[in-house]
C-alpha angles and dihedrals in degrees: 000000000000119000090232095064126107112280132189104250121262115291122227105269110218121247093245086057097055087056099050091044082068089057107037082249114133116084126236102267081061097058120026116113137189091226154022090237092059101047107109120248086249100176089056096040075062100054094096089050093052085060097045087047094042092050088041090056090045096053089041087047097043082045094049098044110357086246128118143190112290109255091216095049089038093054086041087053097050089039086069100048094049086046083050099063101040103096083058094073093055099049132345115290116281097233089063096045110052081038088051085049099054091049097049095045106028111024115142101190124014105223111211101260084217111052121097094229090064096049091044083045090052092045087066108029088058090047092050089046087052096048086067093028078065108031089052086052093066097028096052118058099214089058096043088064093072095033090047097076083059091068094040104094121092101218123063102224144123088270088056087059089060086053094111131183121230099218112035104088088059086069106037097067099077079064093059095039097096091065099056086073091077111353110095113244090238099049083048101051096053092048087051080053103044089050091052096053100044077065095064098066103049095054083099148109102201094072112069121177130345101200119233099359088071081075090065113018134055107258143186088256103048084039090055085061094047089052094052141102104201104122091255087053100057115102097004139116099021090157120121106199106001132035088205090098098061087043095060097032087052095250100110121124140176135222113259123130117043110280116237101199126221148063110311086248108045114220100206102205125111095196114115106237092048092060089046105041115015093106101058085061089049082051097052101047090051090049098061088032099062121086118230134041093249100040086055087060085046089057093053100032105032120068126295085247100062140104139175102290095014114097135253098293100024129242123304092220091066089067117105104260114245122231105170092241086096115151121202113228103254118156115206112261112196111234098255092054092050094043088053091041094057100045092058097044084055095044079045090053088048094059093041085057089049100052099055088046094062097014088119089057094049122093112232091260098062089046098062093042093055093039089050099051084047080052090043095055097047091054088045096048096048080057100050082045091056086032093225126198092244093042102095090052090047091046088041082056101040088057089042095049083046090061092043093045089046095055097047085060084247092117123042140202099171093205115085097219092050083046096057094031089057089054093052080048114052087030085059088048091052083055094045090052095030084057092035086065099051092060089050085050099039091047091044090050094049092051090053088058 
């Protein structure tokens, strides 16, 4: 049956479900379905479970070693993730769709949606895809560029899983194509899904090993090499699911020194469109940069490592040696400025809830108000974080452009005394900051004299 044809809405998917999808863990029977349009949005029902994982690994890691997660990478983390999805609220995700229009179009042999040999056939159809999906993100530059953000946090947590990049997934896609010749778009989309959440659990130190299933499945441990930036961790364990990818194509590593987590240069920067974009620039420049025609396609299509002479992936010995006295860049935040930090990234995250909840009943416009002050208070807050010079201008304009957006109806509350407790709020920040940059001007001034 065609993906365009009519389908029953999505059925409420039980509690018990929304924790084993994490897992991988429901059988075929849970989880066929006729349709695109009845699959369950699987990674939002979870949503509730990240939280509950991510405070269970604070309170076993403060109890272990009296450490937690870092409040800036952890906002910069979750700042990428909520970057990531934004483009979902505005149209359906990319991957889904070019995958939805081949099948329709080009499919040579329709597979039964409900038979167990399909679903078992798409499991691992979509985590082979992956394994090169992922392989080809770290070997070609280009791609590098978007799954760089992704590594580019310093701590290895739950918060580090949510750490998306923007413009993968409008690359993956060509990886997943073949199947959508005779794997039904809706058998496809959970398994995409299903392999998206598994990752999620294993971004994480407290487990350490699980016995004989580390041979077959992707694991925190196998994961923690992948994450790592010791030279015997580069280029290893790109597998989703299962590790027995990397076994077989000879990129399988295990854990052994202490990882030290993080690009191999680290970028030292918290605010939301570095992470995301910083290499494209570093692409650019060496582009043009680059003498040669063909060593210009090299820059883009051969490894990040690589240089004129070098060869596809680069040299080892180029990497930053590691000494285990590593520091993560973490600039000291005082206490009022992380308190305030973290209450509007939790109003913004209110808002962010919100507009995926309504967004079918929103016209486009709203959307893209609401998406751009979202946009607009990640930006604001990397720069509070780094406590950049222009960060108290750009903050006094984010809670100016919230009064003016709540106001306008663009922005909603829904209960009169938030509503009103929101305005006194945000109007109070545009004084703190307002008053913030006359003593920058009035101490710059008076430095000048």
């Amino acid at each position: 049956m065609a993906a365009s044809s009519p389908a029953a809405p999505q059925r409420a998917l039980p509690v018990s479900q929304q924790l084993r999808a994490l897992f991988y863990a429901l059988t075929p029977n849970e989880s066929s379905f006729r349709a695109v349009e009845e699959v369950p949005d699987y990674v939002d029902k979870a949503t509730p479970w990240f939280i509950t994982l991510i405070l269970l690994e604070f309170i076993v890691k403060w109890a272990q070693k009296g450490s937690s997660a870092r409040v800036n990478d952890s906002i910069a983390c979750l700042s990428a993730g909520v970057l990531s999805r934004l483009p979902e609220a505005l149209s359906r995700s990319f991957e889904l769709a070019i995958y939805i229009y081949v099948w329709d179009n080009y499919r040579l042999l329709e597979l039964p949606w409900d038979s167990p040999w399909t679903w078992y056939l798409t499991f691992l159809g979509v985590d082979f895809g992956y394994y090169w999906c992922h392989r080809m993100a770290h070997e070609i530059n280009l791609l590098w560029a978007g799954h760089q953000a992704h590594h580019s946090s310093e701590d290895y947590n739950l918060f580090t899983a949510l750490r998306q990049s923007i413009l993968q997934k409008y690359a993956s896609w060509i990886f997943y194509l073949p199947m959508a010749l005779f794997i039904p778009p809706s058998v496809y989309a959970v398994h995409m899904q299903f392999n998206l959440l598994y990752q999620f659990w294993i971004h994480t130190e407290v487990i350490k090993n699980l016995g004989p299933l580390e041979f077959l499945l992707n694991t925190p441990s196998h994961h923690r090499v992948h994450h790592g930036r010791n030279p015997y961790c580069i280029d290893k364990n790109y597998g989703g699911t299962l590790i027995i990818w990397d076994r077989i194509f000879g990129t399988f590593a295990a854990e052994n020194d202490k990882v030290v987590y993080g690009l191999t240069h680290a970028i030292n920067s918290f605010e939301p469109f570095k992470i995301q974009f910083h290499h494209y620039i570093y692409i650019w420049k060496t582009f043009w940069n680059t003498p040669g025609f063909c060593n210009k396609l090299s820059v883009l299509f051969k490894g990040p490592g690589w240089g004129p002479g070098k060869p596809r992936l680069g040299l080892m010995e180029d990497i930053p040696e590691i000494t285990g006295k590593e520091v993560p860049f973490s600039p000291i935040l005082p206490s009022y400025l992380c308190f305030y930090v973290v209450t509007h990234f939790v109003l913004m995250l209110g808002f962010y809830i919100d507009l995926f909840a309504t967004k079918s009943t929103l016209s486009q416009v709203t959307i893209l108000m609401r998406a751009g002050y979202i946009i607009l208070t990640l930006t604001s807050i990397g720069f509070l974080i780094e406590q950049r010079p222009e960060a108290p201008l750009l903050e006094s304009v984010r809670c100016s452009t919230f009064l003016a957006l709540h106001k306008l109806g663009y922005l909603k509350t829904y209960i009169a005394l938030l509503s009103v407790t929101y305005e006194v709020l945000f109007s109070l920040c545009v004084a703190f900051w307002g008053i913030q940059m006359m003593k920058k001007l009035t101490s710059s001034t008076a430095k000048q004299h």
